[in-house]
N, CA, C and O atoms as CSV, one atom per row, in Angstrom:
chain,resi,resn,atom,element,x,y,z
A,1,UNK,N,N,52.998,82.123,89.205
A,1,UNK,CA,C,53.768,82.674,90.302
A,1,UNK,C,C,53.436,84.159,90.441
A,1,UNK,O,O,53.757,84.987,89.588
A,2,UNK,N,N,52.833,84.422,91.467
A,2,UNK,CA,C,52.128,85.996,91.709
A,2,UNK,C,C,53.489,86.575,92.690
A,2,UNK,O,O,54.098,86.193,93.690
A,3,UNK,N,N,53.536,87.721,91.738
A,3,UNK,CA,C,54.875,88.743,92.622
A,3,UNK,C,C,54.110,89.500,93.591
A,3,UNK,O,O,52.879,89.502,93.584
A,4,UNK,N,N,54.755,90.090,94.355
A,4,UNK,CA,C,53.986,91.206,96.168
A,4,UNK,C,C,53.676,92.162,95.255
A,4,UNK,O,O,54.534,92.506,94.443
A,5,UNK,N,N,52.412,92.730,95.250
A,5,UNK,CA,C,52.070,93.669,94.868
A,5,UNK,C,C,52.208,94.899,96.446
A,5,UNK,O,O,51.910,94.586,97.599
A,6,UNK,N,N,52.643,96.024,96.060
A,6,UNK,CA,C,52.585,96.792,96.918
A,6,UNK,C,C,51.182,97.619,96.742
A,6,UNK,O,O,50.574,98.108,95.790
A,7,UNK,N,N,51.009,97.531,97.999
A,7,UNK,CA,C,49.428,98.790,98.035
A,7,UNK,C,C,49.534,99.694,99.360
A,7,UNK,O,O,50.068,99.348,100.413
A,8,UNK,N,N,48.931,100.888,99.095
A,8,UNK,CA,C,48.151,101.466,100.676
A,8,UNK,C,C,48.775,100.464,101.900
A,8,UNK,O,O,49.727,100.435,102.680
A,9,UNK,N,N,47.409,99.548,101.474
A,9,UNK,CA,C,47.365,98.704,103.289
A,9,UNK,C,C,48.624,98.113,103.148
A,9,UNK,O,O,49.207,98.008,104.227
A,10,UNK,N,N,49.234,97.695,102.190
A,10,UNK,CA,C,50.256,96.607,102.624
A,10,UNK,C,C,51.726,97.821,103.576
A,10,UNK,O,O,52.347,97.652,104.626
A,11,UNK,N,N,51.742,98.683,102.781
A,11,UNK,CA,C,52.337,100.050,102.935
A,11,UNK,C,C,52.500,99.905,104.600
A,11,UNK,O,O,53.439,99.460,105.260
A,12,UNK,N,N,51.403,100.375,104.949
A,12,UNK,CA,C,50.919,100.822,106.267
A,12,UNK,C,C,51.257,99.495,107.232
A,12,UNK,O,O,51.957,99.651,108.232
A,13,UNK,N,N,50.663,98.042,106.837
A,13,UNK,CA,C,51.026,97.722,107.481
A,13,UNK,C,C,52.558,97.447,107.966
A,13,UNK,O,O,52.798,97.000,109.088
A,14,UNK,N,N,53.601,97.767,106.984
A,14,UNK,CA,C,54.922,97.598,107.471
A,14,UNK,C,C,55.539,99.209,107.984
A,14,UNK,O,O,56.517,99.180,108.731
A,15,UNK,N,N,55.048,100.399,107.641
A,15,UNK,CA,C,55.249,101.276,108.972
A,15,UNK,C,C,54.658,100.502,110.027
A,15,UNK,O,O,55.415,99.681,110.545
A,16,UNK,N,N,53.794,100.551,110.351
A,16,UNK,CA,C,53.613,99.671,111.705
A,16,UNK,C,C,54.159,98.930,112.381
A,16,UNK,O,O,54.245,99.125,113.593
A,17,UNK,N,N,54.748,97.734,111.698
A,17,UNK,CA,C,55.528,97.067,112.036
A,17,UNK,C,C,57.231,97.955,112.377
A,17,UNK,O,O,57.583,97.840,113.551
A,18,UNK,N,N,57.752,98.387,111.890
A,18,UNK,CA,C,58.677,99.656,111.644
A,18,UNK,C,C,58.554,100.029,112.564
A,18,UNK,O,O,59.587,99.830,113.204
A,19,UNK,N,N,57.364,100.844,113.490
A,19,UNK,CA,C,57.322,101.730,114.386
A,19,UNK,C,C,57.219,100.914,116.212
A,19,UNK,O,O,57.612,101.386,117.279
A,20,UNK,N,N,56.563,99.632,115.935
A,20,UNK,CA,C,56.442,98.649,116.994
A,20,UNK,C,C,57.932,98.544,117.151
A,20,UNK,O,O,58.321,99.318,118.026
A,21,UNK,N,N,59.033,97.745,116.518
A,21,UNK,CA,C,60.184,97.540,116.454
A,21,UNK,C,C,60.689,99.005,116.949
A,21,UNK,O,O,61.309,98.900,118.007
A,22,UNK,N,N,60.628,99.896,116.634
A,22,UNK,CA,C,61.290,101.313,117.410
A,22,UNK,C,C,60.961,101.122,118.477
A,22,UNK,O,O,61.836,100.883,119.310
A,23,UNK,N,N,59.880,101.146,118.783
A,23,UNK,CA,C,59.164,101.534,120.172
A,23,UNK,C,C,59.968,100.430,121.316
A,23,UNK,O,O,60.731,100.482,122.280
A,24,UNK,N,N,59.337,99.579,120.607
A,24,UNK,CA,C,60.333,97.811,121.407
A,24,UNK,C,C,61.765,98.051,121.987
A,24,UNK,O,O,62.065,97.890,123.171
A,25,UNK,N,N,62.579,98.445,121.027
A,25,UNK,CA,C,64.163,98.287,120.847
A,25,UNK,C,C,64.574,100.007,121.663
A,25,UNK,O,O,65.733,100.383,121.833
A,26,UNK,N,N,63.229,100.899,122.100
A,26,UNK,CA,C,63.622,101.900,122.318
A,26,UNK,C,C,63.626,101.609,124.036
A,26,UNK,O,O,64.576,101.826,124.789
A,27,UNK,N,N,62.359,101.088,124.389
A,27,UNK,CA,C,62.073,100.192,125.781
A,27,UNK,C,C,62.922,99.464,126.321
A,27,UNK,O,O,63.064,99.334,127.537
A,28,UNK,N,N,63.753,98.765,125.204
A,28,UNK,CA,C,64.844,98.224,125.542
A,28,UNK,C,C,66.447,98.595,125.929
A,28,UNK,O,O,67.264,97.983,126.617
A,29,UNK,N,N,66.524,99.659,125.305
A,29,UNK,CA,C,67.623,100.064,125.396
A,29,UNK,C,C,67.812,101.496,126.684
A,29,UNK,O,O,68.823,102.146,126.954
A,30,UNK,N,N,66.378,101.598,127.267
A,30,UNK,CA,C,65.984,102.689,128.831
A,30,UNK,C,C,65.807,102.033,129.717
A,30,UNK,O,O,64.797,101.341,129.846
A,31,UNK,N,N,67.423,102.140,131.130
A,31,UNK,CA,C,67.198,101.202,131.565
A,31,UNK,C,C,66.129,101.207,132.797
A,31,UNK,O,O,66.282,100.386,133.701
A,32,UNK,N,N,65.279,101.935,132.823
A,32,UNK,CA,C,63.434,102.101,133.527
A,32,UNK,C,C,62.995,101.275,132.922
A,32,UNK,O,O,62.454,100.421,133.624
A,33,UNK,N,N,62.954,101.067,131.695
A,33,UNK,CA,C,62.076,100.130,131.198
A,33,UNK,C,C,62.521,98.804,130.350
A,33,UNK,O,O,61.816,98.076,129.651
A,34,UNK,N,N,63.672,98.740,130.588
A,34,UNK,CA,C,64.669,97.249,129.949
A,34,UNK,C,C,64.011,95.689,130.066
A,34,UNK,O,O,63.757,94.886,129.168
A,35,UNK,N,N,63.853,95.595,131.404
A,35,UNK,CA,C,63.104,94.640,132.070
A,35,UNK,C,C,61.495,94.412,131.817
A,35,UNK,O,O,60.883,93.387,132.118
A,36,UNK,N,N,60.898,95.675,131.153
A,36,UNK,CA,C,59.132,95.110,130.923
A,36,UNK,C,C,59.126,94.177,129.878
A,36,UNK,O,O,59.922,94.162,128.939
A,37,UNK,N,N,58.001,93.230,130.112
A,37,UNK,CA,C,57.699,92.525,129.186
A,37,UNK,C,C,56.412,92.453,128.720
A,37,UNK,O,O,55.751,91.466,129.044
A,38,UNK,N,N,55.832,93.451,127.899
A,38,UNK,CA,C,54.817,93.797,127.081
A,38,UNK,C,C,54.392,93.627,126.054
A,38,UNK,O,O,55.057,92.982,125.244
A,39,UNK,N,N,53.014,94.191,125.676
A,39,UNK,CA,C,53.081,94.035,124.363
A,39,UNK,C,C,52.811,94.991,123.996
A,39,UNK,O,O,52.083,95.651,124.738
A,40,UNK,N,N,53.243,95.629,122.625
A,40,UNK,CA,C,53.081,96.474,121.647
A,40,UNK,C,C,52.662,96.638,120.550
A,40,UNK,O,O,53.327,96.124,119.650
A,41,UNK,N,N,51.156,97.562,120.089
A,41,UNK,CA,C,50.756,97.466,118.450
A,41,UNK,C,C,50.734,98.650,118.439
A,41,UNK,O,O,50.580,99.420,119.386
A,42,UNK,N,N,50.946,98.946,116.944
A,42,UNK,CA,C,51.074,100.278,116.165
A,42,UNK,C,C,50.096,100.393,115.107
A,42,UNK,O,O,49.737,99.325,114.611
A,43,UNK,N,N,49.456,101.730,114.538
A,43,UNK,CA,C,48.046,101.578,114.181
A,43,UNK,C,C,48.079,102.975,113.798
A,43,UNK,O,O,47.586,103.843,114.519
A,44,UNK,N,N,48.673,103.241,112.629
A,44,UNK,CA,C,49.005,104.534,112.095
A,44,UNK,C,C,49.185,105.658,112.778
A,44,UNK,O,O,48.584,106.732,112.817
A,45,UNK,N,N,50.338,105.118,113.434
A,45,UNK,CA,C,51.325,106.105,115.180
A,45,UNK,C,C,50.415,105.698,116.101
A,45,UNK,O,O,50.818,105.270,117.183
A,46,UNK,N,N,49.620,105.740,115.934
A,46,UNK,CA,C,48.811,105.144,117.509
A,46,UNK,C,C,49.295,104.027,118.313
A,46,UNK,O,O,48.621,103.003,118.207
A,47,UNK,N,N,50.426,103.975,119.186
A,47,UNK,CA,C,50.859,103.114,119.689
A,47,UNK,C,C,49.870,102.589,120.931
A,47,UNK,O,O,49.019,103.312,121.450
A,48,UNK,N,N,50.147,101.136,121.336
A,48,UNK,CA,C,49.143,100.407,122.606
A,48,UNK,C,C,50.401,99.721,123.191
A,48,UNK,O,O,51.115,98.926,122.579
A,49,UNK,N,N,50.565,100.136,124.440
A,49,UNK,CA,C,51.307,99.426,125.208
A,49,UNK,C,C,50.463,98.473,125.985
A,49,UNK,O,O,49.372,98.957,126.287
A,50,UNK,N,N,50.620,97.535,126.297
A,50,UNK,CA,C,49.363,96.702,127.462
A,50,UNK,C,C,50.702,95.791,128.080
A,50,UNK,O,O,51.878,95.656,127.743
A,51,UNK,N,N,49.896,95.294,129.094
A,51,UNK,CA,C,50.500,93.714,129.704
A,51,UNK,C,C,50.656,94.318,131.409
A,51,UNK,O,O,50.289,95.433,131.780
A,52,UNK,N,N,51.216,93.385,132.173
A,52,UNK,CA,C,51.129,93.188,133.625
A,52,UNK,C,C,52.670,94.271,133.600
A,52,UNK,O,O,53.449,94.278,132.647
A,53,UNK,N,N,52.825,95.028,134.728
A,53,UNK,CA,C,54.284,95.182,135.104
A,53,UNK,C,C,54.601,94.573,136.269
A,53,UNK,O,O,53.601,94.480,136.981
A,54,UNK,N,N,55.480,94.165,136.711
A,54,UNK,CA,C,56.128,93.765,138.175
A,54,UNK,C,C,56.328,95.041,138.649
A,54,UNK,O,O,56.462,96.146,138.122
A,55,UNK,N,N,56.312,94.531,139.999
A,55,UNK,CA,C,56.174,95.400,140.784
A,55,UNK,C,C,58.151,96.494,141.159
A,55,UNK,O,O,59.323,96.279,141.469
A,56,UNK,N,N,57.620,97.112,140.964
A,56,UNK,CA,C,58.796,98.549,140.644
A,56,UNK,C,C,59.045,98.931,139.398
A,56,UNK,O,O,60.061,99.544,139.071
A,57,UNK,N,N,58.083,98.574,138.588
A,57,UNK,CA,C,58.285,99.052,137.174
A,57,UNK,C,C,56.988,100.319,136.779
A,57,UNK,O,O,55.895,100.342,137.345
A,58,UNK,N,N,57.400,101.247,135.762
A,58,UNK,CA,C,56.218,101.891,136.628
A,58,UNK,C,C,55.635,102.930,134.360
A,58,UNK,O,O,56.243,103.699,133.615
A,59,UNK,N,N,54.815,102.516,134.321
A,59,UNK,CA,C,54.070,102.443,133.462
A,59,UNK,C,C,54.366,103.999,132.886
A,59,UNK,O,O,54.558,104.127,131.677
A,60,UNK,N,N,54.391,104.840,133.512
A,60,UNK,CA,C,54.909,106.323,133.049
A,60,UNK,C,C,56.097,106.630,132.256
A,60,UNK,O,O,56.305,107.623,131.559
A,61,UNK,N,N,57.110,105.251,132.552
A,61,UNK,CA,C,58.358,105.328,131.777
A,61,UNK,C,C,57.716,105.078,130.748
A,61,UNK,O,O,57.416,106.072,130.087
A,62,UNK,N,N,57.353,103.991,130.318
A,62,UNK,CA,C,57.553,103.560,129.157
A,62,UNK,C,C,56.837,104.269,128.298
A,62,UNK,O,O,57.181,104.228,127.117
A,63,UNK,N,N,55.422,105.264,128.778
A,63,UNK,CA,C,54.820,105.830,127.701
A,63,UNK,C,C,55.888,107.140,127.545
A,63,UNK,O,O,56.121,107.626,126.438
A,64,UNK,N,N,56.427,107.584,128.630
A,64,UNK,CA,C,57.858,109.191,128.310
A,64,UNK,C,C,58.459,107.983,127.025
A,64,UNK,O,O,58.090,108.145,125.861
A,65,UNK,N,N,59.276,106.957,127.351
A,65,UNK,CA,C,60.064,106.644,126.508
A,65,UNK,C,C,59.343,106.891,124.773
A,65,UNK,O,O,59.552,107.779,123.946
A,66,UNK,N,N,58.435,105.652,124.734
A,66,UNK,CA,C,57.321,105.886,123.212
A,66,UNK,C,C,56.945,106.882,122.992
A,66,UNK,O,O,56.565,106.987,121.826
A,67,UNK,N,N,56.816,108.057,123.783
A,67,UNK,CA,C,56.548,109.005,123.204
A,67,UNK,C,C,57.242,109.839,122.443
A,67,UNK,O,O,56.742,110.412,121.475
A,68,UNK,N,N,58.524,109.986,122.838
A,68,UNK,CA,C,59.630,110.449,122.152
A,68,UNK,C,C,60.066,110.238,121.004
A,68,UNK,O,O,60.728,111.028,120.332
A,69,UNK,N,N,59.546,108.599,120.549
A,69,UNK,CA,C,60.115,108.515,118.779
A,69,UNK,C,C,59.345,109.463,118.083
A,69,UNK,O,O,58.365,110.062,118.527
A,70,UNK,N,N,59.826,109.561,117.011
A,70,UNK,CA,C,59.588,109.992,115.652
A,70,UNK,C,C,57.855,108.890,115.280
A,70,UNK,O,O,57.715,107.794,115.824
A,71,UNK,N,N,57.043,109.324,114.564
A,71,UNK,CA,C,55.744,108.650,113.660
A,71,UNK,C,C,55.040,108.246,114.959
A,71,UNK,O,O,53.983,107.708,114.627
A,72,UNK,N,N,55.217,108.279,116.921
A,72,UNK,CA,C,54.597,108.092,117.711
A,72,UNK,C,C,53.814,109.442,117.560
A,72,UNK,O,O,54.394,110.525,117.488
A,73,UNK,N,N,52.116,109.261,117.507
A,73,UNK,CA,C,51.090,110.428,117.384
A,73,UNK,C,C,50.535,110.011,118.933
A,73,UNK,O,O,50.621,110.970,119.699
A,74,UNK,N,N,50.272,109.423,119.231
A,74,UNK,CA,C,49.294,108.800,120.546
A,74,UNK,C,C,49.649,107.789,121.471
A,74,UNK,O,O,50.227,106.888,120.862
A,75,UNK,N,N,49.563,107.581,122.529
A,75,UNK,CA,C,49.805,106.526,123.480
A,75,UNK,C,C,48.674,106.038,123.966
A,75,UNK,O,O,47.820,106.809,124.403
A,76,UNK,N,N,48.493,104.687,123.964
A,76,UNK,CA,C,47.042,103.924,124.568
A,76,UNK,C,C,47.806,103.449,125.746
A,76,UNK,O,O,48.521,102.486,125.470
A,77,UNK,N,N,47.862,103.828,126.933
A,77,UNK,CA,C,48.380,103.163,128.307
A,77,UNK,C,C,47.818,101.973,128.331
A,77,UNK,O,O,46.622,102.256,128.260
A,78,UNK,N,N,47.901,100.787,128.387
A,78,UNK,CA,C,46.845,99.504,128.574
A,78,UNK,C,C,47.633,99.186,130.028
A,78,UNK,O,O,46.757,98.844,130.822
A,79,UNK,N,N,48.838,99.168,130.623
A,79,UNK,CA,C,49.626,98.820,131.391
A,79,UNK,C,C,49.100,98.581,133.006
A,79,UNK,O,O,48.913,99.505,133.798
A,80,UNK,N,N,48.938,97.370,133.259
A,80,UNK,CA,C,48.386,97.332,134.455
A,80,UNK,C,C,49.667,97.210,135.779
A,80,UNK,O,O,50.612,96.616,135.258
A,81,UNK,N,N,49.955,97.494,137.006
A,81,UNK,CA,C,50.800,97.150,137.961
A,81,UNK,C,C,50.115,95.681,138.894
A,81,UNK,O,O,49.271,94.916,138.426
A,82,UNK,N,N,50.555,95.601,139.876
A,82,UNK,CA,C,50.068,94.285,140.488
A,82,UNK,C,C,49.096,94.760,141.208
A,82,UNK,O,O,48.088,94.097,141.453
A,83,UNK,N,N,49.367,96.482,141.810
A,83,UNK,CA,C,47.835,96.916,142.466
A,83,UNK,C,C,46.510,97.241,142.131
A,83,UNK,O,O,45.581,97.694,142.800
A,84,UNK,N,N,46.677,96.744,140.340
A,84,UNK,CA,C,45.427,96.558,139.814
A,84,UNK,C,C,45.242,98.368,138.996
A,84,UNK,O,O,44.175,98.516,138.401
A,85,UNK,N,N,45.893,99.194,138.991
A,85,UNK,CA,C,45.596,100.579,138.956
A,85,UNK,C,C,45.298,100.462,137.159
A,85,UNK,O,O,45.926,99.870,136.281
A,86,UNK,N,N,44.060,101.310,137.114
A,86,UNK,CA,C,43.386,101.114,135.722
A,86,UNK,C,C,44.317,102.111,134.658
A,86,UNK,O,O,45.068,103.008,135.042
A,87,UNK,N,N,44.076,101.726,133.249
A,87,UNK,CA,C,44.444,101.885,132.249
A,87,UNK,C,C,44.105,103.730,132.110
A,87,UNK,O,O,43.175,104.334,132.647
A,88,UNK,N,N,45.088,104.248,131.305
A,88,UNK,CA,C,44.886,105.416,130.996
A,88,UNK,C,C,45.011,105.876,129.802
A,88,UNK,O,O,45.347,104.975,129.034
A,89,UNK,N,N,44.897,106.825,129.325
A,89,UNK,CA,C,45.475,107.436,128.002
A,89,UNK,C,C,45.938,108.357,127.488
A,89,UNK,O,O,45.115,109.147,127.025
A,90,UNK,N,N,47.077,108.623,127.357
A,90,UNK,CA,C,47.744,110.107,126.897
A,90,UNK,C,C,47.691,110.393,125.637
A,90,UNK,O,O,47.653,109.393,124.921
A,91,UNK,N,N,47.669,111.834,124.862
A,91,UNK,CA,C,47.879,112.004,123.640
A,91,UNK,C,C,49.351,112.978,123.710
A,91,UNK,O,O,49.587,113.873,124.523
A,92,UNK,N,N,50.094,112.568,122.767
A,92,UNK,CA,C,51.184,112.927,122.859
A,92,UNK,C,C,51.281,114.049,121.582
A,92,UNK,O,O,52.332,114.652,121.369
């Protein structure tokens, strides 16, 4: 019976997880951005927002919102609208 060894990567990967869940529950709780349904990875603060928005939702919230936590270093805009408008990237 092998016990969890803790390491580095294992480390890292649960900030990550940690910081997705902020970011998520932070999206959730602004009501600009309550309603997106995205996805989110975290990558030692490097957050990636991606996915489709409906139309009146507007991709600027949600990176103001993520940007504001705590361990957010970077924003990857992946966020597309329905008029197709391309991906960007802020450093925060």
């Amino acid at each position: 019976n092998r016990a969890f060894q803790e390491t580095p990567a294992s480390m890292q990967m649960f900030s990550d997880l940690a910081l997705q869940t902020h970011v998520r529950a932070a999206l959730r709780q602004d009501p600009r951005t309550a309603k997106m349904l995205i996805s989110i990875k975290a990558d030692e603060g490097r957050v990636t927002l991606s996915g489709m928005l409906e139309t009146g939702l507007e991709a600027k919230d949600a990176v103001e919102v993520a940007s504001k936590l705590p361990g957010v270093k970077d924003i990857v805009n992946q966020l597309r609208t329905a008029s197709g408008r391309s991906p960007y990237h802020i450093d925060t």
